[in-house]
N, C-alpha and C positions, 0 to 999 in steps of 0.2 A: 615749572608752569610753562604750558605751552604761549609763543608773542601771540596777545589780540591788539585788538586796535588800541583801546586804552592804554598801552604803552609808547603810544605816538606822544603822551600831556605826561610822561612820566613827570619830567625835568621843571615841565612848565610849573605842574601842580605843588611839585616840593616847593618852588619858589613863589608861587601864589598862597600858599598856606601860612606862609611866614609871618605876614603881616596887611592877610585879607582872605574874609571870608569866599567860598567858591560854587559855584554850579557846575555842575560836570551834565553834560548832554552827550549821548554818543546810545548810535543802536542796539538792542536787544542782542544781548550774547557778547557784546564785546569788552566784557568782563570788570563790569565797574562794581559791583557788590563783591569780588575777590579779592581786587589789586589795591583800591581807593585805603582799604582799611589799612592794610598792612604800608604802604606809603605815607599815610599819616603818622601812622603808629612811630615811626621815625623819626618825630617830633611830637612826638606825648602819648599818653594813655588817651584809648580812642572809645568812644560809645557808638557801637550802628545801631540804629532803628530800625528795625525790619515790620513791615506793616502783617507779617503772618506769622505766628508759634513756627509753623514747619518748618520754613524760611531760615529761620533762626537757628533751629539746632540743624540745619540739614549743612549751612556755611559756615557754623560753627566747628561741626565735625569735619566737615571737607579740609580749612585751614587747618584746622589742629593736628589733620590727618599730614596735608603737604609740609608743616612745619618740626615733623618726627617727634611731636612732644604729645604728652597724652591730655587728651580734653580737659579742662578747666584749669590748667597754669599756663602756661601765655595767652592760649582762646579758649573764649569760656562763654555761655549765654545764660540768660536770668527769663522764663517765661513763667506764666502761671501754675502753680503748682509743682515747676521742676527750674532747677539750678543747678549749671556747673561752673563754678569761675572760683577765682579767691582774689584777695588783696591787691596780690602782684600781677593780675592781670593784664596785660599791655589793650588787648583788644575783646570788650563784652560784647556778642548782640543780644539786644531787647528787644521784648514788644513797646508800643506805645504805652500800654497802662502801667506800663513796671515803669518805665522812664519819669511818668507823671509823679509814679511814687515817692522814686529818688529826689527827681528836683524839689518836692514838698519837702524832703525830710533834711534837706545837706545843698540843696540848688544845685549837684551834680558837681560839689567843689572835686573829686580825687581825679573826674577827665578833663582832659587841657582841649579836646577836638570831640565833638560831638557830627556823626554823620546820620541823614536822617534820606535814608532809602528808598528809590520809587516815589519818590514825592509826589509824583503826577496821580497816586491813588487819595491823594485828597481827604485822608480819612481825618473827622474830628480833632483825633487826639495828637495827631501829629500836625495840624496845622493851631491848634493852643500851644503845644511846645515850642514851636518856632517862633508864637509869640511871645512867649514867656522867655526866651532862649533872645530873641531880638531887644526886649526890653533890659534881659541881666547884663549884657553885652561884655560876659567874662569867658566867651568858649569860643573857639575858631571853629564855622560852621561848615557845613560838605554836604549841598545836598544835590541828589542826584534823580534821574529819571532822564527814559529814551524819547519822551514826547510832551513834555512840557513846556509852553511858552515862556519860554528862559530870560525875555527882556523885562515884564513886569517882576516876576520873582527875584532878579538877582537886585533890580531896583530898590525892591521892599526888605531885602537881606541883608542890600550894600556887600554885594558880592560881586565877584571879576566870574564872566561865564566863560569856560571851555569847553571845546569839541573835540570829542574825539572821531573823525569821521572815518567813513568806510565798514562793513560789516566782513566779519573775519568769511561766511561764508552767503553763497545767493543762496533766495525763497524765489520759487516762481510762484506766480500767484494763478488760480484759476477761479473762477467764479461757476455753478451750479445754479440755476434759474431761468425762469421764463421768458423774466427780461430784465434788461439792465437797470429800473427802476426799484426791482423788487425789494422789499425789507425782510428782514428778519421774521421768521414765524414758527408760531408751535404746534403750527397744524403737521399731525402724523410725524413728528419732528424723528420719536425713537427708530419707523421704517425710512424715512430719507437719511437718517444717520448710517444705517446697515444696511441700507440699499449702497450707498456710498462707499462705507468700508468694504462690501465686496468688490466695486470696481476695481479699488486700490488692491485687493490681496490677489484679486485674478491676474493686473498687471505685473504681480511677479517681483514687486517691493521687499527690498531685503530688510531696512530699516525698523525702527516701531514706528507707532504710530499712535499720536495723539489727540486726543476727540473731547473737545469743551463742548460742556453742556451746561446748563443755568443752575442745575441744581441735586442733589440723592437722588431724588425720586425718579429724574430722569435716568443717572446714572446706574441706577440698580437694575432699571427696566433694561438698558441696554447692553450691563453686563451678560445677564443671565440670557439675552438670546444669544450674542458673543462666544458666549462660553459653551453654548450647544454646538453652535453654528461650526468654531474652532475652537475643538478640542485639544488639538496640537499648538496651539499659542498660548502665551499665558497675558490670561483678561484681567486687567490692575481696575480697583476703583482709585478714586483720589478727590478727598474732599476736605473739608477740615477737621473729622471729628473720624479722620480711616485711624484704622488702626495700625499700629507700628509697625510690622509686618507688611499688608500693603504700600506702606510709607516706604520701607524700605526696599521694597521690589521695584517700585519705580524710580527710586534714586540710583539703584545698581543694576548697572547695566547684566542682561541675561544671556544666556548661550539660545533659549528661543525668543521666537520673534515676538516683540510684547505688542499689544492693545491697551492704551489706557486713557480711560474715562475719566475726564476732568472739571471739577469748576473753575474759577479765575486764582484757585489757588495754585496752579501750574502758569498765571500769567506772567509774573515778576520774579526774580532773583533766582530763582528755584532753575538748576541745567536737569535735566531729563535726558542721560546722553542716550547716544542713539537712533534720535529721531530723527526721521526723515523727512517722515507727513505730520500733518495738522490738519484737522476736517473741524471746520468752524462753524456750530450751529446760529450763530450771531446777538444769541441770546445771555442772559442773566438775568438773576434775581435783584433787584435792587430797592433801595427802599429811598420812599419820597414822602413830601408831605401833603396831606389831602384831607380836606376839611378840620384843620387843629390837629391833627394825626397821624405818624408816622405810618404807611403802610408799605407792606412788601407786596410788590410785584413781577408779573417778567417782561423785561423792556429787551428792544436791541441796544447793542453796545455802543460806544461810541467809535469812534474812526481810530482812538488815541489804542482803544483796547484793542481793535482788528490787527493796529500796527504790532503792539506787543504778543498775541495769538499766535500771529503769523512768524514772527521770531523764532518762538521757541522748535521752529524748524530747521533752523540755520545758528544753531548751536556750538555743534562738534563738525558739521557738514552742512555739505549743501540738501538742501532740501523743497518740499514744495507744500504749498497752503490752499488748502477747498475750501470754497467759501460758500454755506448755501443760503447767498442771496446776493441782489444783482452788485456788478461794479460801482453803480453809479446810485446805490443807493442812499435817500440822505439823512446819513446815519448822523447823530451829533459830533460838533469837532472831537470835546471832551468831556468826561463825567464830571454831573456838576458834583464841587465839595459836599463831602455828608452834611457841615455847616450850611447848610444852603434847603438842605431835604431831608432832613431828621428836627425830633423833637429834639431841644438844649438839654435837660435835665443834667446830666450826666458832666457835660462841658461846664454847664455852671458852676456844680459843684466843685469839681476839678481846677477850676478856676478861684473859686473861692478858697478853696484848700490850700492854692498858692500863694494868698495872700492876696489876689487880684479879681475886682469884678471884671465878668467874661464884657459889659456893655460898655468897660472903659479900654478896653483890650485895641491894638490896631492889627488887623485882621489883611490879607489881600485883595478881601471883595467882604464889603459892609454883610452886617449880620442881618435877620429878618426880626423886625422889632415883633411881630404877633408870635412866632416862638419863643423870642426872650423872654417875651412879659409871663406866657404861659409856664416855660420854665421856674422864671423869680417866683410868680406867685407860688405853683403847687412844695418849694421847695422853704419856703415863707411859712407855707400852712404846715409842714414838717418839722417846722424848727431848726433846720439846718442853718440855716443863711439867715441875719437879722435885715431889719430896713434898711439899712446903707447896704445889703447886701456882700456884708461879710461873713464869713463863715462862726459858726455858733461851736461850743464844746459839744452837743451834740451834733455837729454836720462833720467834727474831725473824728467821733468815731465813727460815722458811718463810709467816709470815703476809704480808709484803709480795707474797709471787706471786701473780698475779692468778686461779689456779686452786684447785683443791680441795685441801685438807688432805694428801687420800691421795697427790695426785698429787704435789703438793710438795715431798712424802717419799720417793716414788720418785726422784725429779729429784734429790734431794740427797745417796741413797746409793750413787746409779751414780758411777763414777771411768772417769776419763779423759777429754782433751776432745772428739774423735770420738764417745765414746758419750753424751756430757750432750746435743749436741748431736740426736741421735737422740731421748730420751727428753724433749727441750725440744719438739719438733716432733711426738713422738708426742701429750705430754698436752695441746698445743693444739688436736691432732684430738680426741684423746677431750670436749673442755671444751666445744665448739662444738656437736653434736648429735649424735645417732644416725642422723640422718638426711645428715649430709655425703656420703655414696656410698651406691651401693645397684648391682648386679650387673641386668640387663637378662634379663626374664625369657623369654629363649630360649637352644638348647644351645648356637650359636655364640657368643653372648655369654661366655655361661659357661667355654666352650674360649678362647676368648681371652683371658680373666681368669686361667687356669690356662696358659697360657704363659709368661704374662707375670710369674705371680708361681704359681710350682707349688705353695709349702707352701702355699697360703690362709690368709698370716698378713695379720693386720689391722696388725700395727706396722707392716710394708713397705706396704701399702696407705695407709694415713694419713699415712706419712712422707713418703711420694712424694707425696701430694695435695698437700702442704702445700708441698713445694718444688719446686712444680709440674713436676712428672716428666709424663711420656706412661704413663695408665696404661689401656691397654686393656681390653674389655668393660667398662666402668664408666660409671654415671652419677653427675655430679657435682655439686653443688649449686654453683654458683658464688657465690653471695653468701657461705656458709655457710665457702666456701673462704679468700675473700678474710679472715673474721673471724679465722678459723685462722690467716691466712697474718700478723696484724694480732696478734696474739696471739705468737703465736712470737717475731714480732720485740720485742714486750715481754719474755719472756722470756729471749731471747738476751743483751738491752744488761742486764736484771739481773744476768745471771749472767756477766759478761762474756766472751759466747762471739763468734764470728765473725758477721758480718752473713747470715742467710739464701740470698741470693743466690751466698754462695760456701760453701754448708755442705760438710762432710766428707761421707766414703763413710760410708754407712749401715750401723752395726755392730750387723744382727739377732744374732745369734750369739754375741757377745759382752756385750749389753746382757742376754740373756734369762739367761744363765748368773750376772751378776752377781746380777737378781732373783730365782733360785732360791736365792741361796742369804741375799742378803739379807730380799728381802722372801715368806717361804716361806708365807707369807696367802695370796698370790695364783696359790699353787702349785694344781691342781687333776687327775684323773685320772678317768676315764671311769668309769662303773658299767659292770660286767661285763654284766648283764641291761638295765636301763635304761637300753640306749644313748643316750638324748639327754641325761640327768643326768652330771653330776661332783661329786664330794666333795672338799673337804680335808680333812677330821676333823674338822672345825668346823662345816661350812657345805654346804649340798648346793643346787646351780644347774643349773637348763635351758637348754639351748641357744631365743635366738631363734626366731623362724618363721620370720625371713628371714636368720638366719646361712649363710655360707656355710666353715663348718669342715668339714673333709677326713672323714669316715664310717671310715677306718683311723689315725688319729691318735689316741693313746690320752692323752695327755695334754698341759696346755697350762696359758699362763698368761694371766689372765682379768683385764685389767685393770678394766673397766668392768662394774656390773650395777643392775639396779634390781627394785625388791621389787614384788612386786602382793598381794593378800589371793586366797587359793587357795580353793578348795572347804572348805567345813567352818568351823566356828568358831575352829579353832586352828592352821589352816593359812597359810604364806605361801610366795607362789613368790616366788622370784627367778630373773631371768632373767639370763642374761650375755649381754653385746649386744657384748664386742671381745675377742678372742681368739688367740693366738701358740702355734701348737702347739711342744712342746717332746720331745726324746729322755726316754724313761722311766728313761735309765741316768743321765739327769742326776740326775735324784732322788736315786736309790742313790748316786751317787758324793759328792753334798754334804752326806748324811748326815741327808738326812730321813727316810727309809725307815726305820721298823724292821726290825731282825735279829733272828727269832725262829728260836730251833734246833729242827729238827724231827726227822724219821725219822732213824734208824741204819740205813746198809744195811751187811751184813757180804758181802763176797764172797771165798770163797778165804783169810780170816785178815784183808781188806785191806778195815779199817774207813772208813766215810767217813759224815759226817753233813749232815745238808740245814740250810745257812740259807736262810731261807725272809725276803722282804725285803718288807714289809705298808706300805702308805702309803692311809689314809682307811679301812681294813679291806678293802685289797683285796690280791689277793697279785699283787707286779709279779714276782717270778724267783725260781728258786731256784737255789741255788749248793752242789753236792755239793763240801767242802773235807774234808782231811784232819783229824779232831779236835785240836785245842788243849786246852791246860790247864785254859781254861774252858767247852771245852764235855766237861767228861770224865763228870761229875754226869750231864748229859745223854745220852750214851753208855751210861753205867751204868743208868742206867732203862731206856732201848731193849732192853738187852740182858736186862735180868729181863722187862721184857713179853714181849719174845720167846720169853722162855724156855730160851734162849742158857745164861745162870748161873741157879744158887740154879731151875731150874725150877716149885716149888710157891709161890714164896714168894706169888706175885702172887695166888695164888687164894684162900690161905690167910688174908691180911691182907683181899683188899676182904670175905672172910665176915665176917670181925670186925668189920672199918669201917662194915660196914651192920647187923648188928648193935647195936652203939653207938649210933647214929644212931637206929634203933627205940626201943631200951631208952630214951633220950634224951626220946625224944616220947611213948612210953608214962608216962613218971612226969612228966611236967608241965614238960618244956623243951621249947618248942616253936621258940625263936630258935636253935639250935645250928646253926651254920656248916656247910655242903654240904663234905666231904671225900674227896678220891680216891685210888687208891692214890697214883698219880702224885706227885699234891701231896706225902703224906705221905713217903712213899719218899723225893723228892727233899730235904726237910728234913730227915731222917735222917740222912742221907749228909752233907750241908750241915754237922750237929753234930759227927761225925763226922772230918770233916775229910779226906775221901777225895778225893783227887786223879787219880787215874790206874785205869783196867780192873785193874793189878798187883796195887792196893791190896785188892782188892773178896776175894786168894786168902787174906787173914787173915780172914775172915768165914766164915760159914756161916748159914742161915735164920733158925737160933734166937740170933740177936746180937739179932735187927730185929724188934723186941717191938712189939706195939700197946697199949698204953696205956687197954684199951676197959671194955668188962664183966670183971670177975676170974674170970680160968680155974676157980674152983670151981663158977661159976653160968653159964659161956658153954652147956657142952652141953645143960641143963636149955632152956636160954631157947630154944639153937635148935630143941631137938626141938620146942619148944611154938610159936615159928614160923619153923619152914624155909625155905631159900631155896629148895631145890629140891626138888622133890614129884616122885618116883617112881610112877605106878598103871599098872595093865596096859595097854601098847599105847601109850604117851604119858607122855613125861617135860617136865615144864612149872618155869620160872623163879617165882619170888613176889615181886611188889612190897607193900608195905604204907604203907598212909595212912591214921595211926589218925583225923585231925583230920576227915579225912568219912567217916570210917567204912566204908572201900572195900581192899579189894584187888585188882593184876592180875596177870595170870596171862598168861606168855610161851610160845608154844609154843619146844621145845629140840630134842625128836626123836620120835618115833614114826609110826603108822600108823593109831591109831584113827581114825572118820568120827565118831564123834556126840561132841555135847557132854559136859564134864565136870559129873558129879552134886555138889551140893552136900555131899554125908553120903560122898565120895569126900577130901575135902579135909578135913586139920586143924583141929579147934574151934579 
């Protein structure tokens, strides 16, 4: 291996690991995710953390490679869905969620040194390990990162900090911008990118040259004109979900000159040799919290990330970093922790799994108590975690699935093995990306996607992907497929289902009826006006841009969605990106729908009343049924509105009730409760004890007293303010609002044209 700077703390390190935990701080490139592990290793089996899958086998192989031995016996890594290591491994790297796994199952007794990588990326799962890892206080810790304020961390680690200073090679920096205040922006971001990379290829740059962008969508846009543009280069994507082959093109170095398009997964650990330049849009995707809600957005980076950007320049060589936005702009010091701007869900669990609630946990920076609680509870209403907040026998099986919380929980209250089997295969499609299919944007396409699967559900499309069906008009990501396909069958041997290749018939119909009634969160029904919105009562979502749900399908269940920050300061969308439309009767019949009783219609003697059946405040049917015993109150009412019985009573009481309500706000109660006949009528009757239309022939007007102003002062008070106002040619209604000093006034009947005179109306 060629000397970097990290071999300045060789000596230092071996004898600070002896008998104290450590922080290694030293810049980008200067080789602490190589050296650190195999130094340790010196003194025990070693575990690294790497905050990315890539990361992991890319340093995995690199070691195993300089070490003459073949991958997985001395170095070996463990990510999701793929492992190379064994027993006698001296040095593994993991992800964070594998790490979690282990320490649940053994607290990581077979490593003596746990290293936990980039720590400055702050991700959830590796800042609970640290504290789970701080509280066992049986591993000699190593964490490392080029920009992290290293006096509070090695505090809260009780670690000895080292530096390794000096960078093996220089970055000069240059700035792109208007002015020196300017931020980060995504206006025309793809032409300022290849506006950019031309100046750099015209200057005649031997190097590659590598180009962070926030996200696919950018990157794909600016391969493809790239790739027109220079045809003689070779144009790399690089994301998290590239395919191995790209992965591979930009980890090995080329005889042509490369271009490659990155997210922040080229930020950390990962050498890209070669490179010379760096053209830094200042952007990413990031997710925060916004109104109870995780949403993704794109923010500019922080100072901590420009510094590592700018690195990956100054790797193998000297190189130089474009930055397009000003010097001085003021970008944040550091990304705040995902703990800090994500929903817990997932942390809690994880925590609980460990034996440990996340709210008794000591943390670097206190937790936000409105995610915690929202966390405990929705994780409460699941059964996972009981009231002390420890983990339940169902919350241990659902943390070992290699998927989301939510989906876990679907998977676990479907019955039957035909339909587990279905909902195993569906939440492999949902876990993989939004981008696994997408529909061909012409009509035949579209007609042959509606042959083939007529309702436009997404479970039957995802299911079929996954066990590799023929599924028409579609295109399909095949790599994307294969992870699904790699995924499931982890899934399966969990749950001990049948192998993939000989799955059961696909039970739409049966699986969705189970989730309506078990998990009725993800019940959903179309807005009457906003056709592309749906509600549950909870939660209001848009349809994608590129959904393809059926335009007559009025409701559905909405497995998957993700939040964005909407217009306004207090806005968030969410969009729902996987969809199964579902019968509206299914609602009503599993007993989500409320039954609200409405109108009385009287025809011929032959009474009948409307339930009226509301699910999110919309109304799904109404159902004319003979009255019941409880709906006889309701009956009774209809029938005095109408005027059916008791004909005056209704007129007679709302005088009073408004009235009262006056008299109420004239003398200084201004909180008094809004009351209508209705309401009052129907509690009457209620005390009453009135059962039946029969009951109502012991009555008469004067039983059904109002309780208002005392009949000695009601006539007084109304002559002095009348509800209704008599003058020639026009009879008008009177409203009063003493609080603004206003009254209106309703037309009721007459013929006059001009306005009413004021000295016409009531002092």
């Amino acid at each position: 291996m060629f000397l970097l700077p990290i071999n300045a703390i060789h000596s230092e390190f071996s004898s600070v690991i002896l008998t104290k935990n450590a922080v290694v701080q030293s810049e980008t490139g200067s080789g602490k995710s190589t050296h650190l592990p195999l130094w340790a290793a010196e003194h025990g089996r070693v575990l690294v953390i790497e905050p990315r899958r890539i990361a992991c086998t890319a340093l995995a192989e690199y070691l195993a490679l300089q070490s003459g031995k073949a991958l997985g016996e001395d170095i070996g890594y463990a990510i999701k869905l793929d492992s190379r290591y064994c027993e006698e491994s001296k040095i593994v790297f993991v992800t964070p969620g594998i790490a979690l796994k282990w320490f649940m199952e053994d607290k990581l007794v077979s490593f003596s040194h746990i290293m936990i990588d980039e720590f400055h990326e702050r991700r959830w799962d590796t800042d609970l390990l640290l504290s789970l890892l701080h509280d066992h206080q049986q591993h000699r810790l190593i964490l490392t990162s080029a920009t992290i304020d290293t006096k509070p961390l090695a505090s809260y680690a009780n670690a000895t900090v080292l530096t390794a200073k000096g960078r093996q090679f220089t970055v000069q920096i240059s700035h792109i911008s208007e002015h020196s205040q300017q931020m980060p922006s995504a206006r025309d971001i793809e032409q300022r990118i290849i506006s950019t990379l031309k100046t750099v290829i015209q200057r005649g740059e031997t190097g590659d040259i590598l180009v962070f962008l926030p996200g696919k969508k950018e990157i794909i846009q600016c391969v493809q004109i790239a790739t027109g543009l220079y045809p003689n280069h070779q144009v790399i994507p690089l994301f998290a979900g590239v395919s191995d082959l790209h992965r591979k093109q930009a980890l090995t170095q080329s005889s042509q000159q490369r271009i490659i398009f990155s997210t922040n997964v080229a930020e950390t650990s990962l050498t890209i040799p070669n490179v010379t330049v760096v053209i830094d849009s200042g952007l990413e995707r990031r997710t925060h919290q916004r109104n109870g809600r995780t949403t993704l957005s794109l923010q500019a980076i922080s100072k901590a990330s420009a510094e590592q950007r700018s690195g990956r320049a100054g790797r193998t060589q000297s190189g130089q970093a474009l930055r397009l936005y000003g010097e001085h702009a003021p970008l944040e010091k550091m990304t705040p922790p995902e703990l800090q701007r994500e929903e817990l869900v997932e942390a809690v669990l994880a925590s609980a799994s460990c034996k440990k609630a996340l709210r008794d946990m000591t943390f670097l920076e206190s937790l936000p108590e409105k995610s915690l609680a929202l966390a405990e509870e929705k994780l409460q209403q699941m059964g996972a975690i009981n009231s002390e907040l420890m983990i339940t026998d169902y919350g241990l099986q659902l943390f070992p699935l290699p998927i989301d919380t939510l989906f876990s929980h679907m998977l676990s209250v479907v019955k039957g093995r035909s339909e587990k089997e279905t909902v195993a295969d569906l939440v492999a499609g949902l876990s993989v990306s939004n981008k696994l299919f997408s529909i061909a944007n012409s009509e035949m396409a579209r007609d042959e996607f509606l042959r083939w699967n007529p309702k436009s559900c997404d479970l039957v499309t995802l299911v079929s992907i996954v066990r590799d069906h023929d599924c028409e008009g579609l295109m399909i990501d095949d790599e994307l497929r294969k992870e699904a396909q790699a995924l499931a069958k982890q899934i399966r041997n969990e749950l001990g289902l049948p192998e993939l290749s000989v799955s059961s018939r696909l039970k739409r119909e049966e699986v969705l009826q189970q989730l309506v009634e078990k998990l009725p969160e993800l019940v959903f029904v179309r807005r009457e006006k906003r056709r592309e919105a749906f509600g549950n009562g909870y939660l209001e979502v848009v349809l994608g841009r590129n959904n393809h749900f059926l335009p007559a399908d009025e409701a559905a269940i909405i497995f998957n969605q993700f939040s964005l920050p909407g217009r306004g300061n207090k806005q968030t969308l969410t969009i729902a990106t996987a969809l199964a439309p579902i019968d509206i009767s299914w609602i009503i019949e599993s007993g989500l729908a409320e039954c609200r009783v409405g109108e009385c219609v009287n025809n011929s003697q032959d009474i009948k009343i409307a339930h009226d059946y509301y699910y999110a405040n919309r109304l799904l049917k109404t159902v004319y049924v003979e009255p019941k015993e409880e709906d006889a109150i309701a009956v009774i009412v209809s029938q005095v509105i109408d005027g059916c019985i008791l004909p005056s009573l209704k007129e007679k009481r709302e005088t009073e009730i408004a009235a009262w309500q006056l008299y109420c706000q004239l003398n200084g109660n201004k909180k008094i409760s809004v009351i209508t006949f209705e309401s009052w009528f129907t509690q009457e009757l209620r005390e009453l004890g009135v059962t039946s239309l029969e009951d109502m022939e012991m009555f008469s007007e004067d039983d059904f007293i109002y309780d208002g102003i005392p009949e000695w002062e009601l006539s007084d008070f109304l002559s002095t303010y009348p509800q209704i106002v008599v003058l020639p040619d026009v009879t008008v209604s009177v409203e009063y609002f003493p609080s603004s000093k206003r009254i209106v006034l309703t037309y009721i009947k007459g013929d006059r044209k001009s306005d009413l005179k004021r000295w016409e109306l009531p002092t």
